[in-house]
Chimera marker file (.cmm) of the C-alpha trace (Angstrom):
<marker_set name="trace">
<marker id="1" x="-9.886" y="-0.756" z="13.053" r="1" g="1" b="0" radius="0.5"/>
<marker id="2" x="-6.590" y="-1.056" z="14.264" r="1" g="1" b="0" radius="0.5"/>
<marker id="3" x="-4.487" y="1.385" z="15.980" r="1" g="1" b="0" radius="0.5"/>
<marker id="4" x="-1.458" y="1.073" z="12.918" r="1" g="1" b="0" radius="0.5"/>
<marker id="5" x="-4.138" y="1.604" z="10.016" r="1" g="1" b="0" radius="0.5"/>
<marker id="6" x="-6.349" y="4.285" z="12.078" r="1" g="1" b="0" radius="0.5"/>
<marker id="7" x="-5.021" y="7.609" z="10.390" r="1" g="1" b="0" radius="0.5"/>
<marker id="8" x="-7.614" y="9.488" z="11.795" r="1" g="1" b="0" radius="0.5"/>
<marker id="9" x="-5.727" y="10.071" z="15.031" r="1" g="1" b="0" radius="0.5"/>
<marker id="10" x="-2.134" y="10.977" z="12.942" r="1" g="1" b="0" radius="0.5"/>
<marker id="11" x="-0.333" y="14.131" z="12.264" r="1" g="1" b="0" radius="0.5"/>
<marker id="12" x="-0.380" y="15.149" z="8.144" r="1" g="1" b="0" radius="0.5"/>
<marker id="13" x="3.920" y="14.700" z="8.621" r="1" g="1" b="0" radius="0.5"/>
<marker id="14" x="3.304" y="11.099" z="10.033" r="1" g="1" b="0" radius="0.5"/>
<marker id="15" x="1.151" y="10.301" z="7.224" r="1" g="1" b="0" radius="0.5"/>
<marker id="16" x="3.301" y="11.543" z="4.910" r="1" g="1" b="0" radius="0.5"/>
<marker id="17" x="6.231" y="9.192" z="6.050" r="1" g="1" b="0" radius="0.5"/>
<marker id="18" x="3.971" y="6.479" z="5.892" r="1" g="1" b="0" radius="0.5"/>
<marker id="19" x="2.455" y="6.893" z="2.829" r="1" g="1" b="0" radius="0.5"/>
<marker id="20" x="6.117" y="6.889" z="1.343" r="1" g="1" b="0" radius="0.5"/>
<marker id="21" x="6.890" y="3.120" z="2.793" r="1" g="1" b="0" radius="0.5"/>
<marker id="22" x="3.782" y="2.219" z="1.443" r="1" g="1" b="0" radius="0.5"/>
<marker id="23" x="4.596" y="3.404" z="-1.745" r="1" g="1" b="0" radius="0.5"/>
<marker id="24" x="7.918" y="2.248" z="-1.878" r="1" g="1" b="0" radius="0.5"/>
<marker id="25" x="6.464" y="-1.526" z="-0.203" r="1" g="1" b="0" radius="0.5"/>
<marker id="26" x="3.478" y="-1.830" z="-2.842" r="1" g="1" b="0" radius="0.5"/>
<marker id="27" x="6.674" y="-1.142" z="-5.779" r="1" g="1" b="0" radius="0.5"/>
<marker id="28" x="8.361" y="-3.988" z="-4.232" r="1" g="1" b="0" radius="0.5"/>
<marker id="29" x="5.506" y="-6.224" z="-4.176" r="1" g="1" b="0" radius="0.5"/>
<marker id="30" x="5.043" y="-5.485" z="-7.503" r="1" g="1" b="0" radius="0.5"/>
<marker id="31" x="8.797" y="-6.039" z="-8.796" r="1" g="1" b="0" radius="0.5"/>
<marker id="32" x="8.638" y="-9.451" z="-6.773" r="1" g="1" b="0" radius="0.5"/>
<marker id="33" x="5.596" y="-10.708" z="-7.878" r="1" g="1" b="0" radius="0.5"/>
<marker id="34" x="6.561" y="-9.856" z="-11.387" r="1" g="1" b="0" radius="0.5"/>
<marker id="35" x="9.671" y="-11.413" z="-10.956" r="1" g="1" b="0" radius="0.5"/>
<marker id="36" x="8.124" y="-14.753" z="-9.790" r="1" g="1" b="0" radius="0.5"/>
<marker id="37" x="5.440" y="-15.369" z="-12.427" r="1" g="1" b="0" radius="0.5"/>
<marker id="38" x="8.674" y="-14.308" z="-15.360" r="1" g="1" b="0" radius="0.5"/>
<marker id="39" x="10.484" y="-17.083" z="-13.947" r="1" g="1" b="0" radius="0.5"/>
<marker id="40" x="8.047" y="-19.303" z="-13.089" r="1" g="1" b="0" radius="0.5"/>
<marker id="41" x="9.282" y="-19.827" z="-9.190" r="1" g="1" b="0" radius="0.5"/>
<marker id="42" x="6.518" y="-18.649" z="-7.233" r="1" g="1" b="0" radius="0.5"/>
<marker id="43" x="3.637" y="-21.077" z="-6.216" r="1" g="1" b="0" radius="0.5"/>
<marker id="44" x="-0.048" y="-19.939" z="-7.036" r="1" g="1" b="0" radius="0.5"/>
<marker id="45" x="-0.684" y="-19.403" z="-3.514" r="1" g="1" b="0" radius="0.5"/>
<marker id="46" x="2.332" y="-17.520" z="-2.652" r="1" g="1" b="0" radius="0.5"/>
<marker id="47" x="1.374" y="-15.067" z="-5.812" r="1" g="1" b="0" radius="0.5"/>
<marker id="48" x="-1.883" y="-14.747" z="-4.189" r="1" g="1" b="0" radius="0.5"/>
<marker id="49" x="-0.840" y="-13.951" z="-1.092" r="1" g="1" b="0" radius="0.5"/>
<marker id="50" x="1.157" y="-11.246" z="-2.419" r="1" g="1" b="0" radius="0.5"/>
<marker id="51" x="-1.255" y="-9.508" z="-4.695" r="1" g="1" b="0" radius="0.5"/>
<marker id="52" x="-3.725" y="-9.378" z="-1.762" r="1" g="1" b="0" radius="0.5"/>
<marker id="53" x="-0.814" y="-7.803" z="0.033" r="1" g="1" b="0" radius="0.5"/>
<marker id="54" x="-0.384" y="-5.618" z="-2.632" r="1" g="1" b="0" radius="0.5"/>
<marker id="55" x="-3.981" y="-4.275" z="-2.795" r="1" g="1" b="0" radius="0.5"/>
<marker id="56" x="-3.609" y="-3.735" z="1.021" r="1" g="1" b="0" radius="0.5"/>
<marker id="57" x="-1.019" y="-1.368" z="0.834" r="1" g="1" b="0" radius="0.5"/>
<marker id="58" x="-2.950" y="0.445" z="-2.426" r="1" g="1" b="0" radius="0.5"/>
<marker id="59" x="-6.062" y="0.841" z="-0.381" r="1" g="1" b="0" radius="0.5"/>
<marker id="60" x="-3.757" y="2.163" z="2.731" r="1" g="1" b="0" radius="0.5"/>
<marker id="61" x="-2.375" y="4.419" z="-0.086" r="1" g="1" b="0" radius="0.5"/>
<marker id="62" x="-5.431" y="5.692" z="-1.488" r="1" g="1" b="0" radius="0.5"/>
<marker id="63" x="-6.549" y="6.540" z="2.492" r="1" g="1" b="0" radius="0.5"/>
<marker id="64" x="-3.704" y="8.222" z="3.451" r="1" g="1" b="0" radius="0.5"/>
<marker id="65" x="-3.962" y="10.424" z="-0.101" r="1" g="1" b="0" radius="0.5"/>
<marker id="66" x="-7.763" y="11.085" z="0.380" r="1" g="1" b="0" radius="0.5"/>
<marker id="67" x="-7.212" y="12.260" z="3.444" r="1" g="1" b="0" radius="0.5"/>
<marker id="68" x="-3.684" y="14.267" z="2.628" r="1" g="1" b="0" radius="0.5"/>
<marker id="69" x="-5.483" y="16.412" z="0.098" r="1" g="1" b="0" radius="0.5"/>
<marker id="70" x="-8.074" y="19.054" z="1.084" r="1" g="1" b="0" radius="0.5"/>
<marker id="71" x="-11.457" y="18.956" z="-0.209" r="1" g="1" b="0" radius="0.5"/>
<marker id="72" x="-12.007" y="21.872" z="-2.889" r="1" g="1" b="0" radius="0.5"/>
<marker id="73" x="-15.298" y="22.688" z="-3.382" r="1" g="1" b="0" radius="0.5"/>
<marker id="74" x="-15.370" y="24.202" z="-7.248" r="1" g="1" b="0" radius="0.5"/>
<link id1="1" id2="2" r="1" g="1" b="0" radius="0.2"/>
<link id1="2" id2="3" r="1" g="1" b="0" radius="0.2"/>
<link id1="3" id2="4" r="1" g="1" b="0" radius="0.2"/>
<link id1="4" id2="5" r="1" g="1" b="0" radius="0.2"/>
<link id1="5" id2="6" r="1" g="1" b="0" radius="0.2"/>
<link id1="6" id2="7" r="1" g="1" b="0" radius="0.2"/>
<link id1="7" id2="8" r="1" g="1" b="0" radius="0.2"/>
<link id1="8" id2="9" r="1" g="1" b="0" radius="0.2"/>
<link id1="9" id2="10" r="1" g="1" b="0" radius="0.2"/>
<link id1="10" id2="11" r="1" g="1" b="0" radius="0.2"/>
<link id1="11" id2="12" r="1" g="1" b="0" radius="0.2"/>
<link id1="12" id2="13" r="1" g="1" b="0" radius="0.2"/>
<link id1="13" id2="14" r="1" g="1" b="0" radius="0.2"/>
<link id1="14" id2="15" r="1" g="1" b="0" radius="0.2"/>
<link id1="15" id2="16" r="1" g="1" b="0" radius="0.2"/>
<link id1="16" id2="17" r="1" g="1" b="0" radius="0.2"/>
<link id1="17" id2="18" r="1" g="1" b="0" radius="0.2"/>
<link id1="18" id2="19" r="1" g="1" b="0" radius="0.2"/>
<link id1="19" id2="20" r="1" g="1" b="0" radius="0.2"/>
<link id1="20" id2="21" r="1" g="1" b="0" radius="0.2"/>
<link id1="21" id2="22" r="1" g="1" b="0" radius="0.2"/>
<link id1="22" id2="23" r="1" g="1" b="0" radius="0.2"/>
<link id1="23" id2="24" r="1" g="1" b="0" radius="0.2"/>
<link id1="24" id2="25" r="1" g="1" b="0" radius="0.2"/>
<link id1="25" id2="26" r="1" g="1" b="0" radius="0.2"/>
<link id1="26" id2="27" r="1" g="1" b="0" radius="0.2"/>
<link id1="27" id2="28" r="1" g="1" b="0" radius="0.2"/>
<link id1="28" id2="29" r="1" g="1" b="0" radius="0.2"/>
<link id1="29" id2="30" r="1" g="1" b="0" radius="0.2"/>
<link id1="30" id2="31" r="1" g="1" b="0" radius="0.2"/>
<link id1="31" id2="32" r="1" g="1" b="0" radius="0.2"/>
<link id1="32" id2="33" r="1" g="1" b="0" radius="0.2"/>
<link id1="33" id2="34" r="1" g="1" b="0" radius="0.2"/>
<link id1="34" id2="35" r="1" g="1" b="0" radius="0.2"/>
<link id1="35" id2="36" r="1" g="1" b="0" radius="0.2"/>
<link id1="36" id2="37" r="1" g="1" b="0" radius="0.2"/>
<link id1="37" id2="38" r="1" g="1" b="0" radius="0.2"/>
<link id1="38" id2="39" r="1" g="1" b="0" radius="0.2"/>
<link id1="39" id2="40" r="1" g="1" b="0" radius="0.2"/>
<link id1="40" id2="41" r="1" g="1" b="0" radius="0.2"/>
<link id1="41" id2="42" r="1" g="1" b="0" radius="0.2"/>
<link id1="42" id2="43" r="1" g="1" b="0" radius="0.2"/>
<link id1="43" id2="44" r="1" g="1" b="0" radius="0.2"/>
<link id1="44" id2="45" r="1" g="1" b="0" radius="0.2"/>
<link id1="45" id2="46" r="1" g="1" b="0" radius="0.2"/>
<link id1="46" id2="47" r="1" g="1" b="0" radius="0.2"/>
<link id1="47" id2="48" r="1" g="1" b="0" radius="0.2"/>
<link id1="48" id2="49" r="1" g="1" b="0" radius="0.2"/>
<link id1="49" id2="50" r="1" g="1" b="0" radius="0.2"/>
<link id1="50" id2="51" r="1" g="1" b="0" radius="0.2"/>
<link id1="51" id2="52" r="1" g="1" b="0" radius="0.2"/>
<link id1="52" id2="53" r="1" g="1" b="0" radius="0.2"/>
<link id1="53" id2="54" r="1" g="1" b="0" radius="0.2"/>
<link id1="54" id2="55" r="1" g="1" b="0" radius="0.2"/>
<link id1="55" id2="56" r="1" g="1" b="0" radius="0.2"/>
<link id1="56" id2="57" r="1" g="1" b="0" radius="0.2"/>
<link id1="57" id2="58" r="1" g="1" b="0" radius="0.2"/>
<link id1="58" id2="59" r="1" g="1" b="0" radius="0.2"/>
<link id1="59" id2="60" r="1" g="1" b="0" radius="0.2"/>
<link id1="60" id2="61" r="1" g="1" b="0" radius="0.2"/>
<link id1="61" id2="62" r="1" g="1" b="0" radius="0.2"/>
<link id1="62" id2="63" r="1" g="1" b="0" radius="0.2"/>
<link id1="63" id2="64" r="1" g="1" b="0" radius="0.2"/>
<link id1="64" id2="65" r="1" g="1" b="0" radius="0.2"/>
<link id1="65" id2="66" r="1" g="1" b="0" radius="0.2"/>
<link id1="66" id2="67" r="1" g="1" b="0" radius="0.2"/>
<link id1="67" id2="68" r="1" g="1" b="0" radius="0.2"/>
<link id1="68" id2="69" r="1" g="1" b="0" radius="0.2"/>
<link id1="69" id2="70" r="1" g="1" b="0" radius="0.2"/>
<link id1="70" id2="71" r="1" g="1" b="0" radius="0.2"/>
<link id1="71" id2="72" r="1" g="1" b="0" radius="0.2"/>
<link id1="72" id2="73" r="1" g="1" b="0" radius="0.2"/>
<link id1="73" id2="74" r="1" g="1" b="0" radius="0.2"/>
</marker_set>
């Protein structure tokens, strides 16, 4: 793992600021990947290329939250 995607090694406020430009990146995606299948301007490949970009930043996301919130043992 890389030393930009290994969160083990950040502070919670660092993660928090990142987890915020991913959110706000993965939105993004999402509006411009909407956009270009609406209008029909995007290639299939580009599309592609974005979704898998997409579910990058999600996974980064779902990381970043797992490891945000505390583990409660009911």
């Amino acid at each position: 793992m890389n030393a930009q995607t290994d969160i083990s090694m950040k502070t919670d406020e660092v993660l928090r600021v990142e987890l915020e430009v991913f959110r706000r990146q993965h939105r993004d995606l999402d509006e411009a990947i909407t956009a270009l299948v609406e209008r029909a301007t995007g290639d299939a490949l580009t599309i592609k290329r974005l979704k898998k970009q997409k579910l990058r930043l999600k996974d980064m996301i779902a990381q970043i939250e797992d490891r945000l919130t505390p583990d409660i043992i009911a």
